[in-house]
Phi, psi and omega in degrees: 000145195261153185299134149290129142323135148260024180290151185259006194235072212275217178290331181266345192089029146274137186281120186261106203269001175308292197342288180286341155316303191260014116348260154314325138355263165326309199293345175307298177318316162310295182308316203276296158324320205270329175317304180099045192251164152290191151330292216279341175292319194293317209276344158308303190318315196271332194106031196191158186279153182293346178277319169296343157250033136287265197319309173295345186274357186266357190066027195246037199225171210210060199286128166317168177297307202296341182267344171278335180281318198275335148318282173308342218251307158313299173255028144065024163222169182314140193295291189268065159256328174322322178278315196301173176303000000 
């Protein structure tokens, strides 16, 4: 069976948008643990309801640029730290 790519992006340039969903994901999951915070403390911190961040932290949620901004901003990194590998 041949490996999947985990690029989030492939060569031709379609955007793999699961991909970058459960991206993002982790990295929620990390940042909001390394914080110690609950749900319900992160999705204050950011601005969004604790149901809207169960879903992103589960990859199943689709956040605007502001709610990504309000994300990076809340927990003090960069927008595309958020993303990255």
């Amino acid at each position: 069976m041949p490996k999947r790519s985990t690029r989030a992006v492939s060569p031709d340039g379609h955007i793999h948008v699961q991909r970058i969903a459960r991206r993002l994901a982790r990295r929620l999951n990390v940042l909001r643990a390394s914080k110690g915070w609950s749900r319900r403390a992160a999705a204050s911190a950011i601005g969004v309801g604790a149901p809207a961040l169960r879903r992103l932290e589960s990859g199943q949620g689709n956040p605007s640029l502001a709610v990504l901004v309000s994300i990076a901003r809340a927990f003090g990194v960069p927008l595309h730290a958020l993303l990255k590998r």
